[in-house]
KOLRO-271944 format. One record per residue: residue number from 0; chain; x, y, z of N, C-alpha, C in turn. Coordinates in nm, 2 decimals. Atoms other than C-alpha are relative to their C-alpha. Layout:
residues N
+-----+-------+--------+--------+--------+--------+--------+--------+--------+--------+--------+
!   n ! chain !    n.u !    n.v !    n.w !   ca.u !   ca.v !   ca.w !    c.u !    c.v !    c.w !
+-----+-------+--------+--------+--------+--------+--------+--------+--------+--------+--------+
! NUM !     A !      X !      Y !      Z !      X !      Y !      Z !      X !      Y !      Z !
...
+-----+-------+--------+--------+--------+--------+--------+--------+--------+--------+--------+
end
This chain:
residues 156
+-----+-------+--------+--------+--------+--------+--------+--------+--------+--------+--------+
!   n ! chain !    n.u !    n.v !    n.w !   ca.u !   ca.v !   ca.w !    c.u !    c.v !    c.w !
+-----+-------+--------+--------+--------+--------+--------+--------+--------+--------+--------+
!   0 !     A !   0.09 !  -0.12 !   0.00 !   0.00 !   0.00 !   0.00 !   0.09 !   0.12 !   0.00 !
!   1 !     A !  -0.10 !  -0.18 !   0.02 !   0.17 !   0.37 !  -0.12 !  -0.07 !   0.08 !   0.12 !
!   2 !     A !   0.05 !  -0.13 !  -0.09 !   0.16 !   0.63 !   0.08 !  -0.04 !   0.14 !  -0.12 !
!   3 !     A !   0.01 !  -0.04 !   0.11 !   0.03 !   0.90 !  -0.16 !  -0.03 !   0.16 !   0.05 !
!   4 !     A !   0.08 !  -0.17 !  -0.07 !   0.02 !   1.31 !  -0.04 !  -0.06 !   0.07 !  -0.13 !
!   5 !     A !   0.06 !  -0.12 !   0.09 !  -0.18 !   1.55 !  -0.20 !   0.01 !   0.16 !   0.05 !
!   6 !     A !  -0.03 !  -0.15 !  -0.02 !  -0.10 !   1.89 !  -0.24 !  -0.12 !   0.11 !  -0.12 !
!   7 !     A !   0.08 !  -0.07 !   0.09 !  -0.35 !   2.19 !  -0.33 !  -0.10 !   0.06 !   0.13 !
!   8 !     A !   0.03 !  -0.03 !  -0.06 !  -0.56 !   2.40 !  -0.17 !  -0.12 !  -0.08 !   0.15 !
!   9 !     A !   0.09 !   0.03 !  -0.13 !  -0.70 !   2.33 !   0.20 !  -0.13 !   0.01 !  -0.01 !
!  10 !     A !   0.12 !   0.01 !  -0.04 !  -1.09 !   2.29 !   0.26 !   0.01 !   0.06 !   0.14 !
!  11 !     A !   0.04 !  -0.09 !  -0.10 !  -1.20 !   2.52 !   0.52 !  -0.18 !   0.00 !   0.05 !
!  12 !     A !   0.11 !  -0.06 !  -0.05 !  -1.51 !   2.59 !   0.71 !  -0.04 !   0.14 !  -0.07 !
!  13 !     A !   0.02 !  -0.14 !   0.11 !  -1.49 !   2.95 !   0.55 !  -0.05 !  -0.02 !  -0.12 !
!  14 !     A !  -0.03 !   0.01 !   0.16 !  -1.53 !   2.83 !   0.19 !  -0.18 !  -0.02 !   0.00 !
!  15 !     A !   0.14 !  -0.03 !   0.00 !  -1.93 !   2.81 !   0.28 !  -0.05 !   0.12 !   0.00 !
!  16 !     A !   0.03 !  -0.12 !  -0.01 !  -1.93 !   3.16 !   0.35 !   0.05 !   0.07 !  -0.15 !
!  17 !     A !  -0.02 !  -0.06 !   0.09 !  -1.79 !   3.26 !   0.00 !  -0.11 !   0.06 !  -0.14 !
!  18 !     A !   0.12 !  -0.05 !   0.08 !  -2.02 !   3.48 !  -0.19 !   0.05 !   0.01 !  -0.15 !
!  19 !     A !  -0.06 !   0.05 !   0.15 !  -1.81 !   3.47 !  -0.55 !  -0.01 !  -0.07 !  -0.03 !
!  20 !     A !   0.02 !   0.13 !   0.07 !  -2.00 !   3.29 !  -0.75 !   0.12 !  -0.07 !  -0.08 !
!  21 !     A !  -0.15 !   0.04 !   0.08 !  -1.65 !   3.22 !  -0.97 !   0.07 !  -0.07 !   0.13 !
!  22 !     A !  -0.08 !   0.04 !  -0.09 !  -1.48 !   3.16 !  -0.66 !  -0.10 !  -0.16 !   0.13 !
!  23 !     A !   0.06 !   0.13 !  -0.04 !  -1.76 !   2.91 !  -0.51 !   0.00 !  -0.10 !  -0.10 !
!  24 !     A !   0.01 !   0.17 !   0.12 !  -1.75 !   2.72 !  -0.83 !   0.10 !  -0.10 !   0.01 !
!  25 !     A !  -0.19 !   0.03 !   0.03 !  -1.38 !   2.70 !  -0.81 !   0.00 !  -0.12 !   0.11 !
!  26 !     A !  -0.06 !   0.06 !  -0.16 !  -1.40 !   2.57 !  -0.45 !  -0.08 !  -0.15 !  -0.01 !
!  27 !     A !   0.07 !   0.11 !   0.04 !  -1.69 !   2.28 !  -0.56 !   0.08 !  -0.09 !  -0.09 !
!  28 !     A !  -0.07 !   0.11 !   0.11 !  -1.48 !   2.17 !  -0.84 !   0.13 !  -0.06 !   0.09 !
!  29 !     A !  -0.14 !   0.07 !  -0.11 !  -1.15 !   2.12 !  -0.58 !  -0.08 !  -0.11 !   0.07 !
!  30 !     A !   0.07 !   0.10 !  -0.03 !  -1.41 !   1.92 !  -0.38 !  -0.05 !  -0.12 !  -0.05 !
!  31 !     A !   0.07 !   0.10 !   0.07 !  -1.52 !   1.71 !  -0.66 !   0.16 !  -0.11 !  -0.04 !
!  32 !     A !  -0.14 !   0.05 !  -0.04 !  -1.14 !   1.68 !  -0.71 !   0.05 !  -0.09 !   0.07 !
!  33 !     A !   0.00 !   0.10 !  -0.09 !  -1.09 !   1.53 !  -0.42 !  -0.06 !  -0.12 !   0.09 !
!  34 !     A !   0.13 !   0.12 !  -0.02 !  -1.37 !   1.29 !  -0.39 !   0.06 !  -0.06 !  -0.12 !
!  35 !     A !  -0.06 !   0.10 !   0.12 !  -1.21 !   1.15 !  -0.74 !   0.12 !  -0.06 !   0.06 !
!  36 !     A !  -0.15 !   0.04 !   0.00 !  -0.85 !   1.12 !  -0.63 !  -0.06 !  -0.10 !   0.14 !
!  37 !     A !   0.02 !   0.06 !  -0.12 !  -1.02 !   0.98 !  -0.26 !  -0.05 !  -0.13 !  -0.06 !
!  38 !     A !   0.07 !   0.15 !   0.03 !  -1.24 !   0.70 !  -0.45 !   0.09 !  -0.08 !  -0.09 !
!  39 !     A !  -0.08 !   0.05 !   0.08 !  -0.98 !   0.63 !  -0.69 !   0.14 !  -0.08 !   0.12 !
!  40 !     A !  -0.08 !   0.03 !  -0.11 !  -0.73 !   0.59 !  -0.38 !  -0.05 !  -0.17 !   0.06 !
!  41 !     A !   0.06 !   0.13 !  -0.08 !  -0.96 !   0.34 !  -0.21 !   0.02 !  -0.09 !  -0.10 !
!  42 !     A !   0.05 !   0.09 !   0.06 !  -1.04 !   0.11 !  -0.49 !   0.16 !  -0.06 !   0.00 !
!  43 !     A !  -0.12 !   0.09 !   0.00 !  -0.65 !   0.07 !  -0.55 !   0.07 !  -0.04 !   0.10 !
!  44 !     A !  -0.07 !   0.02 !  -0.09 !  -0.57 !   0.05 !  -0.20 !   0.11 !   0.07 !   0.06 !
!  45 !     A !  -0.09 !  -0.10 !  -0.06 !  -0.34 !   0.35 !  -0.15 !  -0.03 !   0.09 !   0.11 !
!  46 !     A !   0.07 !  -0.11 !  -0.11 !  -0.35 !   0.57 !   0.15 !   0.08 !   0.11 !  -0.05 !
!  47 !     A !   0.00 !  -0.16 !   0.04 !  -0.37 !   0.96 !   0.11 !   0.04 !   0.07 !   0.13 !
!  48 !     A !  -0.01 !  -0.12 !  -0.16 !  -0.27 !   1.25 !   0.31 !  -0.09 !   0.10 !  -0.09 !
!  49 !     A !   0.09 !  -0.10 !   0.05 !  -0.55 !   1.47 !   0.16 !   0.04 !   0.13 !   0.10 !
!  50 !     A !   0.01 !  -0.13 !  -0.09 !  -0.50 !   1.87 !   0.27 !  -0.12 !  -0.03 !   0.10 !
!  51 !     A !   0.07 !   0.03 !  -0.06 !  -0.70 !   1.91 !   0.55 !   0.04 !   0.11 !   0.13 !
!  52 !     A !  -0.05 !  -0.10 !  -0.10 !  -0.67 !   2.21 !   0.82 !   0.01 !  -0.09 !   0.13 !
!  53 !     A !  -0.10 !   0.08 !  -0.09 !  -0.42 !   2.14 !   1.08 !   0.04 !   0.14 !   0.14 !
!  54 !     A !  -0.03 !  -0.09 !  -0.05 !  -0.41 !   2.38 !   1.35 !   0.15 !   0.05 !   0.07 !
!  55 !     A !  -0.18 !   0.00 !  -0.03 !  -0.01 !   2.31 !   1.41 !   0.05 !   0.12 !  -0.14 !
!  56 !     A !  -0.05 !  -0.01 !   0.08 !   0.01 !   2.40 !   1.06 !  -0.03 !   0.16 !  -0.03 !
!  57 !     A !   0.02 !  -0.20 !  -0.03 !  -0.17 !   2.71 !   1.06 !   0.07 !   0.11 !   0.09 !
!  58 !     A !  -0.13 !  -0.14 !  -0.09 !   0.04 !   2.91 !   1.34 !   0.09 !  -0.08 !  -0.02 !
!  59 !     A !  -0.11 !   0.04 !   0.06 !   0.35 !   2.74 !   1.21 !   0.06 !   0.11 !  -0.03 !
!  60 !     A !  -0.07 !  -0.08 !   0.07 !   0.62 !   2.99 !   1.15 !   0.05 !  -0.08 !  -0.12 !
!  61 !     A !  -0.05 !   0.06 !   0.17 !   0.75 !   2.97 !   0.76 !   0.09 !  -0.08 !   0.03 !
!  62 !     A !  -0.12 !   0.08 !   0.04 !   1.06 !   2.77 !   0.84 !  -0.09 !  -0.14 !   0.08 !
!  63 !     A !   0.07 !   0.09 !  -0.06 !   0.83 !   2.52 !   1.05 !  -0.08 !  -0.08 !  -0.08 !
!  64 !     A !   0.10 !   0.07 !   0.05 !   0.55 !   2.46 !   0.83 !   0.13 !  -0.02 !  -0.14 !
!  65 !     A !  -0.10 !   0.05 !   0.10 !   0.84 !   2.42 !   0.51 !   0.04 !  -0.15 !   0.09 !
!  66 !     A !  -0.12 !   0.13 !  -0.03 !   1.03 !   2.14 !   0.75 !  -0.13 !  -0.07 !   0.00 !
!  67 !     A !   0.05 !   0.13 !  -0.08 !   0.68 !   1.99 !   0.86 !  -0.07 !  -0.04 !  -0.16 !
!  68 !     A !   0.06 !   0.02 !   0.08 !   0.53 !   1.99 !   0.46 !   0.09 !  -0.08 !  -0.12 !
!  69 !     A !  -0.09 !   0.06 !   0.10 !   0.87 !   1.88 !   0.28 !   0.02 !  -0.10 !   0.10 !
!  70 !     A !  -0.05 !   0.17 !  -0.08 !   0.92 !   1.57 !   0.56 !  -0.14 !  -0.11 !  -0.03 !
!  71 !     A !   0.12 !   0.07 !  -0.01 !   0.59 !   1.47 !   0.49 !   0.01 !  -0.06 !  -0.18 !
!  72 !     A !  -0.04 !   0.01 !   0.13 !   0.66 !   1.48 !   0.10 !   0.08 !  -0.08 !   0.00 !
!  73 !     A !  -0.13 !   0.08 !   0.02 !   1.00 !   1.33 !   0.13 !  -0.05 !  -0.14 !   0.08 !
!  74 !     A !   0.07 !   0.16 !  -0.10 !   0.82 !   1.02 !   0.38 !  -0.14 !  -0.05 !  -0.19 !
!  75 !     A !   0.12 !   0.09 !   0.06 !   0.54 !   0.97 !   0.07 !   0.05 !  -0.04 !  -0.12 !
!  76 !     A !   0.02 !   0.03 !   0.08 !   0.55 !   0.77 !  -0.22 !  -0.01 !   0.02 !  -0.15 !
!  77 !     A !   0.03 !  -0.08 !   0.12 !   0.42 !   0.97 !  -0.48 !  -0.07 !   0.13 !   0.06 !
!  78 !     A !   0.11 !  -0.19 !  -0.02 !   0.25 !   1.31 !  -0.46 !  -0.09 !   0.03 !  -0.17 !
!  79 !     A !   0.13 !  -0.08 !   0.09 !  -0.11 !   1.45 !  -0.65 !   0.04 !   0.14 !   0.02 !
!  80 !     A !  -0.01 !  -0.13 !  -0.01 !  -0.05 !   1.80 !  -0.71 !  -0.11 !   0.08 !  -0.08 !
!  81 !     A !   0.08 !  -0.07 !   0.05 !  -0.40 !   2.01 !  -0.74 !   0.04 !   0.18 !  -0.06 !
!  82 !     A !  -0.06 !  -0.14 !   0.00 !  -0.24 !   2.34 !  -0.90 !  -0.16 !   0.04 !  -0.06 !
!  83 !     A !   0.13 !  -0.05 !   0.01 !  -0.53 !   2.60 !  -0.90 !   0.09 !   0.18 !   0.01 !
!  84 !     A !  -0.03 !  -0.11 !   0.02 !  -0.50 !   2.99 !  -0.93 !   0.01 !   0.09 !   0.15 !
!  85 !     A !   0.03 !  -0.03 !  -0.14 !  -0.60 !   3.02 !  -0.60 !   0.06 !  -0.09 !   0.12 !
!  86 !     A !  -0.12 !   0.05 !  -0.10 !  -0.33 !   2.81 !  -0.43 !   0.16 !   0.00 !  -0.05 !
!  87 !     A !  -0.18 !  -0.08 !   0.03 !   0.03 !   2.99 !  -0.42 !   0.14 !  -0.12 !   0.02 !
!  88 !     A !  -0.09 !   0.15 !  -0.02 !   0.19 !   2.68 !  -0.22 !  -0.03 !  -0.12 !  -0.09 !
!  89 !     A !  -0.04 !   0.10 !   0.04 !   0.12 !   2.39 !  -0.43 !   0.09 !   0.03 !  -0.11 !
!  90 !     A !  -0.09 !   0.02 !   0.12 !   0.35 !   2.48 !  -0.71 !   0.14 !  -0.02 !   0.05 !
!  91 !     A !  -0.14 !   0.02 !  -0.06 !   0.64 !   2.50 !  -0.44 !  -0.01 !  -0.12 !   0.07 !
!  92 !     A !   0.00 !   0.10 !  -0.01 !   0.52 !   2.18 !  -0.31 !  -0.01 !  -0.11 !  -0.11 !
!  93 !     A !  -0.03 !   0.09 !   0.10 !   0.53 !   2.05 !  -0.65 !   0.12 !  -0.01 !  -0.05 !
!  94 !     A !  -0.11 !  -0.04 !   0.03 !   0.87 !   2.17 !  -0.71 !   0.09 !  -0.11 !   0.09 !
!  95 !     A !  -0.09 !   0.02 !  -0.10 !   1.00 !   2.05 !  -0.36 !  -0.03 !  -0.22 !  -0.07 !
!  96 !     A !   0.07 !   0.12 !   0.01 !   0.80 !   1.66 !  -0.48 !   0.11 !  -0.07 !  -0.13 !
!  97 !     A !  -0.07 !   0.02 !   0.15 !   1.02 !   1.68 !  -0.80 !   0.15 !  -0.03 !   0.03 !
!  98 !     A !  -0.12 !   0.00 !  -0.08 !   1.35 !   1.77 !  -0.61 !   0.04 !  -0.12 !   0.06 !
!  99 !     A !  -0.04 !   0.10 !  -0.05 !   1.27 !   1.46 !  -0.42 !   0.03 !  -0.15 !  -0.07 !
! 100 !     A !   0.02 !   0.11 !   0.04 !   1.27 !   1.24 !  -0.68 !  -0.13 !  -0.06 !  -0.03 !
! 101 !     A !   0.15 !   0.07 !   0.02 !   0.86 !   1.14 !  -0.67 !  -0.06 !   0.02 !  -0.13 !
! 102 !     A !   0.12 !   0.01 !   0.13 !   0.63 !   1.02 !  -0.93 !  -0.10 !   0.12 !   0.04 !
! 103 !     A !   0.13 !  -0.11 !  -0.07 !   0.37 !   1.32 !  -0.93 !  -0.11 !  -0.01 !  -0.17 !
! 104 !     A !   0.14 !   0.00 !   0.12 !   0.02 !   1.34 !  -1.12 !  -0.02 !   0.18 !   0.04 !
! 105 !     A !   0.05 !  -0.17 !  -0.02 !  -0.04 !   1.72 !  -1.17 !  -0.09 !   0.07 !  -0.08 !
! 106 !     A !   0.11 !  -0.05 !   0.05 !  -0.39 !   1.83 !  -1.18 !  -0.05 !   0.10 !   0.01 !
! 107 !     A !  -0.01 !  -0.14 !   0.06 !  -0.46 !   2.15 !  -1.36 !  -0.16 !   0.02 !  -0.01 !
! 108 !     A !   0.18 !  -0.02 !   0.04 !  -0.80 !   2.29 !  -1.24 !   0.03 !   0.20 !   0.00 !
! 109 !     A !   0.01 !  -0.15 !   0.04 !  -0.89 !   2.69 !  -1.35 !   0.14 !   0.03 !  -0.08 !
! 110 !     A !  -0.08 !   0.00 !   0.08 !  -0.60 !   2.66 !  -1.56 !   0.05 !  -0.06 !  -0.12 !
! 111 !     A !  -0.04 !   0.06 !   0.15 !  -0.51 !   2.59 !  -1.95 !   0.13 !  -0.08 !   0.07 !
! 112 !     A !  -0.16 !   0.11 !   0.00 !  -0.13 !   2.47 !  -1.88 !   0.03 !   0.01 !   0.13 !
! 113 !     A !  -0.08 !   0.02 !  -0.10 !   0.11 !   2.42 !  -1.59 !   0.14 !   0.12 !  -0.05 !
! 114 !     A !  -0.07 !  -0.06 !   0.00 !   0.35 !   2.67 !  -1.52 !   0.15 !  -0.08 !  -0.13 !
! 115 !     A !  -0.11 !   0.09 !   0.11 !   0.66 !   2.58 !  -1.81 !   0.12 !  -0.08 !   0.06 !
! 116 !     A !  -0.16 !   0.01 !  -0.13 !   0.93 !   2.54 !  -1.53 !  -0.08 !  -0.13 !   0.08 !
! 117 !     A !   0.05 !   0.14 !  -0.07 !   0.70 !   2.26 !  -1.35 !  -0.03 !  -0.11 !  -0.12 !
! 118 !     A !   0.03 !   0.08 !   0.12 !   0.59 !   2.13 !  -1.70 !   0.12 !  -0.09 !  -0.03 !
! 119 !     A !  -0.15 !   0.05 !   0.00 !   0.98 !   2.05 !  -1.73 !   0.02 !  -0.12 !   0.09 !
! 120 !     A !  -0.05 !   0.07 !  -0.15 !   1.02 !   1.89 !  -1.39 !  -0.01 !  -0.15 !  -0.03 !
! 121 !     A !   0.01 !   0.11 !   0.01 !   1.11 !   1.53 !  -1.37 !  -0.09 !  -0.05 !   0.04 !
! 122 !     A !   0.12 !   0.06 !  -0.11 !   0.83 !   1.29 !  -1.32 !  -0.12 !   0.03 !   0.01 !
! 123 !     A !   0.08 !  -0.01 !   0.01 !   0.59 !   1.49 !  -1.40 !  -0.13 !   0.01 !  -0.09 !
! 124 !     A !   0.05 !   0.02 !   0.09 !   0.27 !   1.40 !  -1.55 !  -0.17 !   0.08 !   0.04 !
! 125 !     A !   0.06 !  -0.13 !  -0.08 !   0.01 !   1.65 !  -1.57 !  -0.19 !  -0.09 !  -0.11 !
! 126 !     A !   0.12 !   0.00 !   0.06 !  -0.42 !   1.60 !  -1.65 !  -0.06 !   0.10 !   0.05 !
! 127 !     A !   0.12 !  -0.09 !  -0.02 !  -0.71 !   1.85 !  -1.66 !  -0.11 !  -0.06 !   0.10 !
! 128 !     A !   0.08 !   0.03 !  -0.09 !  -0.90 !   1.86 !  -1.36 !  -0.11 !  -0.01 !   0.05 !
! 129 !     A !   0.12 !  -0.01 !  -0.03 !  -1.18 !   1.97 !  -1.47 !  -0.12 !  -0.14 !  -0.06 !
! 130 !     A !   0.13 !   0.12 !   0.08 !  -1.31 !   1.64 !  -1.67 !   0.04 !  -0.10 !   0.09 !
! 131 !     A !  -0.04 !   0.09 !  -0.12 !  -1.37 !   1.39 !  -1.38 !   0.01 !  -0.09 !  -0.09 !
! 132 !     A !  -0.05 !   0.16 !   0.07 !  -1.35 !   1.06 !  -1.69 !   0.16 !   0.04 !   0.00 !
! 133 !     A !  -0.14 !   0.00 !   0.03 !  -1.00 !   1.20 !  -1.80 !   0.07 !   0.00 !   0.14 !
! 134 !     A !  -0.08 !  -0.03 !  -0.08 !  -0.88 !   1.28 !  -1.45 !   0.02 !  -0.13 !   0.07 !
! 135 !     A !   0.04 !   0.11 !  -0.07 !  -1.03 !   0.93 !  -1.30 !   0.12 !  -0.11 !  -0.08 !
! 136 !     A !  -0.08 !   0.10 !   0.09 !  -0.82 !   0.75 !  -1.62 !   0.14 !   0.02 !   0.00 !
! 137 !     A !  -0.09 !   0.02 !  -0.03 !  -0.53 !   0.93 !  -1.52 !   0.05 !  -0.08 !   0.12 !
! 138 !     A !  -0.03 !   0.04 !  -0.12 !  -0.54 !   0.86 !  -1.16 !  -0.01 !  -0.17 !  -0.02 !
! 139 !     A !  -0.04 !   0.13 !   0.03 !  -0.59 !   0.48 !  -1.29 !   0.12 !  -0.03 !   0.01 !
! 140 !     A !  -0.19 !   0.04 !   0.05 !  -0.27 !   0.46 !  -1.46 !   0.09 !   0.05 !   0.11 !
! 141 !     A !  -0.10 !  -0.06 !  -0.14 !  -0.12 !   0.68 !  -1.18 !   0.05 !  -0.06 !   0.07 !
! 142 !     A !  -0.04 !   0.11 !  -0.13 !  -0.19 !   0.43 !  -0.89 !   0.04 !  -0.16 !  -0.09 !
! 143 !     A !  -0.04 !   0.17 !   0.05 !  -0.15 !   0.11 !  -1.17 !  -0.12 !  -0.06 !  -0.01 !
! 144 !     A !   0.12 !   0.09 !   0.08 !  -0.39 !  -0.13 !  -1.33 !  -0.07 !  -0.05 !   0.14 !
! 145 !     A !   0.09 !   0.09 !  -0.10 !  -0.49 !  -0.26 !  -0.96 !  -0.17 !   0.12 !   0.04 !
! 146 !     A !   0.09 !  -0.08 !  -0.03 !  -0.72 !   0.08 !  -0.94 !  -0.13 !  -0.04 !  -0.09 !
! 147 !     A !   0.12 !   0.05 !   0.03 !  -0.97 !  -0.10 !  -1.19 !  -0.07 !  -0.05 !   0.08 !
! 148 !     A !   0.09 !   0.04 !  -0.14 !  -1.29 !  -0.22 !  -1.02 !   0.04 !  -0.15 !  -0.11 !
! 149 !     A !   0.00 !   0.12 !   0.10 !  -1.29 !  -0.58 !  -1.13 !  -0.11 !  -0.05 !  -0.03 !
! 150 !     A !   0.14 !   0.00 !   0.11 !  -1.53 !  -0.70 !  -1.41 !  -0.09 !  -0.07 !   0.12 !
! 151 !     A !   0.14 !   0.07 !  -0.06 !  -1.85 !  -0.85 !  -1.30 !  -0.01 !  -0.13 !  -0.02 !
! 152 !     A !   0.07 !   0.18 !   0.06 !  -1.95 !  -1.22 !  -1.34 !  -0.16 !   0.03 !  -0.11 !
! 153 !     A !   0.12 !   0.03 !   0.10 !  -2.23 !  -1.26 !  -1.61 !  -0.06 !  -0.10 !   0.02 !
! 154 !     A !   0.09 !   0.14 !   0.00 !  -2.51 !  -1.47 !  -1.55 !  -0.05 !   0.02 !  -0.12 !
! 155 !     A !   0.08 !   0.07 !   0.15 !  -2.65 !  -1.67 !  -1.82 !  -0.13 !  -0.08 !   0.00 !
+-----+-------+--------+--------+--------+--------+--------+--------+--------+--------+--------+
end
């Protein structure tokens, strides 16, 4: 079983309070995001570290939350990287995932391409985040042929 981190914007209690319709869409489709990458996880048997507000992480001085987000990185397996317009750290956690050596899937939601300089980066392989079949067919291949469901029996 992989250990598998995801990097991209945090879910918040706040994000119900957001009156921008553009910016509530944004925030539904990261959620739908991560309901794909979570059911696709299960089925192949990988565990996630999904974002998830951390109140260590939150008052964290910068040199703190860097040692506690790159040990967590450097301990996983592979890394998902949700890059979005509206999250500044995942591109430096996709950078630091790359540095390490990790296989990374890097999913591109509110954005045409990936920055050119992470497009480069070893390892990494990038899908649009907004079509849950294409994103679901990467994350297949991603985790490996075991993320198929297996066929059905046919009665006759």
């Amino acid at each position: 079983m992989a250990a598998i981190y995801v990097a991209g914007p945090v879910p918040s209690d706040n994000w119900e309070d957001v009156t921008s319709e553009k910016v509530r869409a944004h925030l539904e489709t990261v959620k739908k995001i991560y309901s794909t990458i979570e059911m696709m996880a299960v089925l192949s048997g990988h565990r996630l570290q999904l974002p998830e507000p951390e109140p260590f992480l939150d008052q964290a001085k910068p040199q703190e939350f860097f040692g506690e987000i790159a040990g967590r990185i450097a301990e996983a397996d592979a890394v998902i990287t949700v890059l979005s317009p509206f999250d500044m750290s995942a591109a430096a956690e996709s950078t630091i995932a790359s540095m390490n050596g990790k296989n990374q899937l890097l999913v591109l939601h509110g954005l045409h391409s990936a920055p050119r300089i992470i497009e480069g980066m070893p390892s990494v392989h990038i899908v649009n985040g907004e079509d849950t079949a294409e994103l679901a067919m990467a994350l297949s291949t991603f985790f490996g042929p075991e993320t198929r469901p297996p066929r059905r029996a046919v009665s006759r």
